[in-house]
Backbone as CSV, one residue per row, in Angstrom:
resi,resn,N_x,N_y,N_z,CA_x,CA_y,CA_z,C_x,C_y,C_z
1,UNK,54.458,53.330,-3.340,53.932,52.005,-3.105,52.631,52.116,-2.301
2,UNK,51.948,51.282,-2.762,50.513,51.500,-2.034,50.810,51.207,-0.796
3,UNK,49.617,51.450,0.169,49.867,50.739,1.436,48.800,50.081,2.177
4,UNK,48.656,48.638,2.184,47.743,48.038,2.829,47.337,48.321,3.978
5,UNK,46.095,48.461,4.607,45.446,48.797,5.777,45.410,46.984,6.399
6,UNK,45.862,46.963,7.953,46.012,46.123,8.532,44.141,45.219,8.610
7,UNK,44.336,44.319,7.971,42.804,43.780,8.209,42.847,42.573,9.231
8,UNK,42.224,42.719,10.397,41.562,42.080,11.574,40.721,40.938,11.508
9,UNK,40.829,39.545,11.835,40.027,38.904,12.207,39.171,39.421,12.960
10,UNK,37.983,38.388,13.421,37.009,38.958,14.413,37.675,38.528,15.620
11,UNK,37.985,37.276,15.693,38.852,37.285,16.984,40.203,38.019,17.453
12,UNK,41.091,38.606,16.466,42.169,39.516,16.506,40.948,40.696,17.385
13,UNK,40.086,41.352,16.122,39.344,42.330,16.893,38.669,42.247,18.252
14,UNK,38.158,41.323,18.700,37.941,40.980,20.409,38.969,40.379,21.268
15,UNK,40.506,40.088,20.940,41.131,39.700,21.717,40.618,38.323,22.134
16,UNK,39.885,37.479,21.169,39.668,36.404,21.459,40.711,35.162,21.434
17,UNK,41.220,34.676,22.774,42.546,33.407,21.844,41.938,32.372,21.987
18,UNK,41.057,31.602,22.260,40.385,30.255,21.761,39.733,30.511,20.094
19,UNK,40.080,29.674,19.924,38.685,29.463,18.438,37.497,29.639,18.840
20,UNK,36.588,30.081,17.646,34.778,29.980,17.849,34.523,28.582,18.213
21,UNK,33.492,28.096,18.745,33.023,27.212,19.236,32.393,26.584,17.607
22,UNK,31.880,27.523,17.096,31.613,26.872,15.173,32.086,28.021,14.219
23,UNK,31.561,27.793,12.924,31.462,28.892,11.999,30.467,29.476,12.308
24,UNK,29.483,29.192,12.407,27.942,29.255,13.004,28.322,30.805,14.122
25,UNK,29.105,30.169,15.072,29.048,31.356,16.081,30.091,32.445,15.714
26,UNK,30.766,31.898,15.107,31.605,33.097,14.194,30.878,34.568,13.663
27,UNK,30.489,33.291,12.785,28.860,34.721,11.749,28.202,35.357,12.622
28,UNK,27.649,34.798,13.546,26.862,35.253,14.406,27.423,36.610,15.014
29,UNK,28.259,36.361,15.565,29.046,37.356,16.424,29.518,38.394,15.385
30,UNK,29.935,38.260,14.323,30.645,38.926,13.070,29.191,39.805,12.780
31,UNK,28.430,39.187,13.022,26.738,40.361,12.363,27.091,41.077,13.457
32,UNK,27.128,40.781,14.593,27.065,41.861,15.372,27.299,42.815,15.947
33,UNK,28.815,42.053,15.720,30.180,43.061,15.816,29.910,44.844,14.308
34,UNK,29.876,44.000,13.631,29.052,44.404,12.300,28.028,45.857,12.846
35,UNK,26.661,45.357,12.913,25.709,45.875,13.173,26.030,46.842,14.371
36,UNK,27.277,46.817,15.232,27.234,47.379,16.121,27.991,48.219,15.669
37,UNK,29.254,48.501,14.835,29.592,49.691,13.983,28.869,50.191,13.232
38,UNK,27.981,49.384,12.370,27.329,50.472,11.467,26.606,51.685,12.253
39,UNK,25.770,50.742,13.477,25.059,51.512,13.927,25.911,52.811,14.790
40,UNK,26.880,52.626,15.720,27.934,53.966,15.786,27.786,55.038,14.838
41,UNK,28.219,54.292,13.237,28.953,55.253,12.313,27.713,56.250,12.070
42,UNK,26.094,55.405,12.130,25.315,56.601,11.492,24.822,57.588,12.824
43,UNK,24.825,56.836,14.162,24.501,57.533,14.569,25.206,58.658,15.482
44,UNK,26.183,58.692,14.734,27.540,60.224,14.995,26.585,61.027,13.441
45,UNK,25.638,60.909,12.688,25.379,61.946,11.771,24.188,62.244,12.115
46,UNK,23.098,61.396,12.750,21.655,62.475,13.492,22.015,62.790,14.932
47,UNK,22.591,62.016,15.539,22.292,62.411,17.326,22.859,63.879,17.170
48,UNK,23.824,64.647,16.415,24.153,66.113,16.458,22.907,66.627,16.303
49,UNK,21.839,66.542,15.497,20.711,66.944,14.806,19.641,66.232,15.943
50,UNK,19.837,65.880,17.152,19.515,65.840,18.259,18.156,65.092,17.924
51,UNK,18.135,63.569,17.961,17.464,62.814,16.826,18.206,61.267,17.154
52,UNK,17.365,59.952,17.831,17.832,58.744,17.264,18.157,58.549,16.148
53,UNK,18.603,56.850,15.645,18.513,56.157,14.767,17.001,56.008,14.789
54,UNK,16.117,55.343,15.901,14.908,55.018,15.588,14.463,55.876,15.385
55,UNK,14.373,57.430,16.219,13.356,58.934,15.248,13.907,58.565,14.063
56,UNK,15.239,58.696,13.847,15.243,58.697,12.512,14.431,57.983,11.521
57,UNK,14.355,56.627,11.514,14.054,55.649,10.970,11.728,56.344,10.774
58,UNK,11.755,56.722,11.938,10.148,56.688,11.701,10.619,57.990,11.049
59,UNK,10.740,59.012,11.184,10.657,60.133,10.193,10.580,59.757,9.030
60,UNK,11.318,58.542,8.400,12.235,58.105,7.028,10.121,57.541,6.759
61,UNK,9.834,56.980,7.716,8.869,56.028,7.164,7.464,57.028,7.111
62,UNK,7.698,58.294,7.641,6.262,59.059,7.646,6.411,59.984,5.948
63,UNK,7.622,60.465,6.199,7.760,60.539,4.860,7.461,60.231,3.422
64,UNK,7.761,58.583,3.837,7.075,57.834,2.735,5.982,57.712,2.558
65,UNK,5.202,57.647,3.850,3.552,57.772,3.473,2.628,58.743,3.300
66,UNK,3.618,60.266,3.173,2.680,61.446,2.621,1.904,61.808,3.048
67,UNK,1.175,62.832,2.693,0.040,63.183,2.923,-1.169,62.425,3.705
68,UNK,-1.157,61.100,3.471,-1.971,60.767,4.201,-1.912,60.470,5.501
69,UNK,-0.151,59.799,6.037,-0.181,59.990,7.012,-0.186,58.079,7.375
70,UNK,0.113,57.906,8.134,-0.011,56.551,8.191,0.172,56.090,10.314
71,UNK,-0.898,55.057,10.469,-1.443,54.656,12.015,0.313,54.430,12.664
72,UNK,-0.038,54.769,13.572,1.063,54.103,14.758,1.508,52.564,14.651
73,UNK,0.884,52.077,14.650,1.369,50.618,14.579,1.704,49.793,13.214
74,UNK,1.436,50.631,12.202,2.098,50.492,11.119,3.581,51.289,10.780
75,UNK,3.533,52.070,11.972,5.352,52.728,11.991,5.639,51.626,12.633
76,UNK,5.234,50.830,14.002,5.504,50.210,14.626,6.588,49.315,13.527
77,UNK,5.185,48.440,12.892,5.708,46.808,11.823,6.965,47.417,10.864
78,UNK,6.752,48.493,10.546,8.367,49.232,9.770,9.491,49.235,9.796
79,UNK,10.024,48.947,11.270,10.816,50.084,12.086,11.787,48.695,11.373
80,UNK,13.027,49.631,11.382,14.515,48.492,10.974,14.589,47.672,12.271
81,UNK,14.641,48.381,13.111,15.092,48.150,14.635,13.870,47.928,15.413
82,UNK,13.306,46.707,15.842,11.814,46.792,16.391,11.933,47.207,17.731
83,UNK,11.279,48.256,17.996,10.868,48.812,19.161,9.636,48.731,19.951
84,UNK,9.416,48.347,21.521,7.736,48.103,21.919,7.833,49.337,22.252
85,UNK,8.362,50.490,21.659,8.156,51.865,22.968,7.921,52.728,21.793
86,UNK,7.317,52.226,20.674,6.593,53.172,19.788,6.016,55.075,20.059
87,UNK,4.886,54.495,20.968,4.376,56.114,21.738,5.674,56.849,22.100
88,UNK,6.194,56.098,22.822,7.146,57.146,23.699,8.449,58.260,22.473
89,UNK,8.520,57.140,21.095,9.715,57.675,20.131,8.592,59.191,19.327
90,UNK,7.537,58.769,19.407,6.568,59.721,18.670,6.229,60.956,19.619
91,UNK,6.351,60.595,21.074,6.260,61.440,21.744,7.384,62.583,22.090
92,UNK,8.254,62.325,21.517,9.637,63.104,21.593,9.725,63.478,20.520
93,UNK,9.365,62.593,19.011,9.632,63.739,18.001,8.489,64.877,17.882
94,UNK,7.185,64.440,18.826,6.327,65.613,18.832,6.591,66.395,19.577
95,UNK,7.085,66.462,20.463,7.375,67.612,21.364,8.937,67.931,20.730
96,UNK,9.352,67.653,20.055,10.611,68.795,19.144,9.483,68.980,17.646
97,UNK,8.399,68.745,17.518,7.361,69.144,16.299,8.356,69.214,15.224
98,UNK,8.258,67.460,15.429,8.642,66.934,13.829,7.951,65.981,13.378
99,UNK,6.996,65.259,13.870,5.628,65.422,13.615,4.640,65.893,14.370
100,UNK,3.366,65.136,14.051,2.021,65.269,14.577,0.887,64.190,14.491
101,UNK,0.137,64.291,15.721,-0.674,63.321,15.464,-1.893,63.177,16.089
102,UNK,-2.734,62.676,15.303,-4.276,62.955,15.765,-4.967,61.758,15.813
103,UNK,-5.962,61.588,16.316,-7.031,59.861,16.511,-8.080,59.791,15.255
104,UNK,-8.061,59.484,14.527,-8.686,59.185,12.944,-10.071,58.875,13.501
105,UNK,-10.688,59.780,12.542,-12.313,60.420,13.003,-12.950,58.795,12.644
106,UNK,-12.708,57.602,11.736,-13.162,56.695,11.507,-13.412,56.014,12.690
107,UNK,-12.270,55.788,13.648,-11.650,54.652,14.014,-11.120,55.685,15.171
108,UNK,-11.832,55.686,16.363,-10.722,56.428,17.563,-10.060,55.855,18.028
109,UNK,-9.910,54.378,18.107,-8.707,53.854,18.488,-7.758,53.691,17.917
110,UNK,-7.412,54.208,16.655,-6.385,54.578,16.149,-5.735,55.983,16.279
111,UNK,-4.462,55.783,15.965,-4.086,57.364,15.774,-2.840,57.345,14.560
112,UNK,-3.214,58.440,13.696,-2.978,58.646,12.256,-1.105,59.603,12.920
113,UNK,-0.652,59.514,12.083,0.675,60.357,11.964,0.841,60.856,11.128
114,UNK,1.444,62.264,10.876,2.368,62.810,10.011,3.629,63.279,10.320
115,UNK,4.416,63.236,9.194,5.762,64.326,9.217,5.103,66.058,9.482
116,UNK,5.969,66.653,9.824,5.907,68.080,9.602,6.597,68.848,8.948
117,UNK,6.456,69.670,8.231,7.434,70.901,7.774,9.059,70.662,8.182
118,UNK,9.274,70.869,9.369,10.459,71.086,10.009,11.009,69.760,9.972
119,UNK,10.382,68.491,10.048,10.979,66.575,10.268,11.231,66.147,8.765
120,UNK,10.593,67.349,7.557,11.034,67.076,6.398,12.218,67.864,6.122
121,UNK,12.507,69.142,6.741,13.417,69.682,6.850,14.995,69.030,7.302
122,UNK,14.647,68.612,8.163,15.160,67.806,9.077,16.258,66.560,8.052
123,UNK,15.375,65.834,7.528,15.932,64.820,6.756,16.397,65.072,5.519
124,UNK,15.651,66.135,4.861,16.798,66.617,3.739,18.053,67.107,3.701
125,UNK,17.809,67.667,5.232,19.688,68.039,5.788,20.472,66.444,5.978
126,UNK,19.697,65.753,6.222,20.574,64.392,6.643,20.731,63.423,5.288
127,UNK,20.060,63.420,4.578,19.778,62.992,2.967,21.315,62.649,2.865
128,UNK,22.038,63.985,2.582,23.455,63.481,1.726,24.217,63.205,2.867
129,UNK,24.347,63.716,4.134,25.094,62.911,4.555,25.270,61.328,5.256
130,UNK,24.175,60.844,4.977,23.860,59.710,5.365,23.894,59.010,4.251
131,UNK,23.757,59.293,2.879,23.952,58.878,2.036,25.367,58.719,1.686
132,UNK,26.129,59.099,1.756,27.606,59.140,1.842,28.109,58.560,2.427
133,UNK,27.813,58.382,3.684,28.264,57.074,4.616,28.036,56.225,4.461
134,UNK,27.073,55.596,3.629,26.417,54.247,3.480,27.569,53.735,2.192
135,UNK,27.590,55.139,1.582,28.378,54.192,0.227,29.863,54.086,0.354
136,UNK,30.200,54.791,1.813,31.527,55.163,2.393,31.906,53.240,2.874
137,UNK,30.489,53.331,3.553,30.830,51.975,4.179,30.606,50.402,3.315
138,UNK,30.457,50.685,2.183,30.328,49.580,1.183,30.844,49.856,0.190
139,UNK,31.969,50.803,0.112,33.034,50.963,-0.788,34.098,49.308,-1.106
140,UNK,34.319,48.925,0.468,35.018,48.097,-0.079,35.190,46.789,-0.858
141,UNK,33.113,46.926,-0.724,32.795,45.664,-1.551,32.158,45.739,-2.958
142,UNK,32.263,44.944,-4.231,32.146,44.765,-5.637,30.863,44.874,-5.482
143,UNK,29.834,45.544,-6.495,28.679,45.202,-6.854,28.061,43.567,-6.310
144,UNK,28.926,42.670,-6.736,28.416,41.354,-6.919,28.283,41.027,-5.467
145,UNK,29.370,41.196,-4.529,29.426,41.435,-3.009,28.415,41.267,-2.612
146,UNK,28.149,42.894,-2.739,26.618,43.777,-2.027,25.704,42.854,-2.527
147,UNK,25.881,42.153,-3.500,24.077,41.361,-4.010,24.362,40.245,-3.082
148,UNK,25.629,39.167,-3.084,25.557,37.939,-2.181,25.249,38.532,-0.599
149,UNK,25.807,39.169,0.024,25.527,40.096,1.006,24.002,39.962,1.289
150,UNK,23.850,41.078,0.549,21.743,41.150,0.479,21.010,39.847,0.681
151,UNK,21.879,38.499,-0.711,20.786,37.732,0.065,20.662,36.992,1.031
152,UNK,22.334,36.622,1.423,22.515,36.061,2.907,21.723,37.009,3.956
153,UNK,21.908,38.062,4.218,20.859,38.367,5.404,18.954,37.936,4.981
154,UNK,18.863,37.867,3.762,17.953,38.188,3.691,17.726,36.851,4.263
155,UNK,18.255,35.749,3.340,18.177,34.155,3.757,17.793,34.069,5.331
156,UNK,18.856,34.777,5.998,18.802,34.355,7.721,17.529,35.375,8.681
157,UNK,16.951,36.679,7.853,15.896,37.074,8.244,14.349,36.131,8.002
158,UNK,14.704,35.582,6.690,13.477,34.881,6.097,13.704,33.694,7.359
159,UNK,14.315,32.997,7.640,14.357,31.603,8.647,13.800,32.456,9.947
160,UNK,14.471,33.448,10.128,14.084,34.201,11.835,12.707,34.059,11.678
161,UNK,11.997,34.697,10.538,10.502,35.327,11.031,10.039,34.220,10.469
């Protein structure tokens, strides 16, 4: 016989015994409760690899911009997770030289970034297992799910900004 896994309200899960004050604050709290496991689950697979979520996240985004390399404050507008301490996340993955970065001969008040050798290294080791977790953690929902899903956040990001 199969065996059902005990599923939790959000208030079962906080030991909450009043009701939410709305649905409204329900959701609310439910993203966050939310967002605050996901973020646990991935980051038990870089902090071993001695590495934020946010390094992570800018590595993910220098990557994408190749060769050429792309300004600081365009990692900045990227980031999943907005951070004002930009310098300081670049300054730690440079001093473990996983990237690099120089002041663009155009424009010295900019400064250009790259990945390095080793920060591409780096993420191809993390590739599958981060990939695995993601689909670990949206196993339990249908294709159709994941799309209503997608656009409700997207809905409540589009009102934020």
């Amino acid at each position: 016989m199969a065996h059902k896994r005990n599923r939790k309200t959000l208030r079962e899960e906080i030991r909450q015994t009043k009701p939410f004050a709305s649905p409204a604050q329900e959701a609310i709290l439910g993203l966050y409760r939310t967002a605050d496991l996901l973020q646990r689950t991935f980051a038990q697979i870089v902090e071993p690899r001695d590495i934020s979520l946010q390094q992570y996240n800018v590595l993910r985004i220098l990557r994408g911009a190749g060769k050429q390399g792309t300004p600081t404050l365009d990692i900045a507008d990227r980031m999943i997770e907005k951070t004002p301490g930009i310098t300081r996340l670049l300054d730690k993955l440079e001093a473990k030289q996983l990237v690099r970065r120089e002041r663009c001969p155009d424009d010295r008040r900019q400064v250009l970034c790259w990945i390095t050798p080793r920060g591409l290294q780096l993420l191809a080791d993390l590739d599958k297992p981060l990939t695995s977790a993601g689909e670990k953690v949206a196993q339990p929902m249908k294709p159709s799910e994941l799309q209503t899903l997608i656009a409700l956040m997207e809905k409540i990001r589009n009102h934020l900004s």
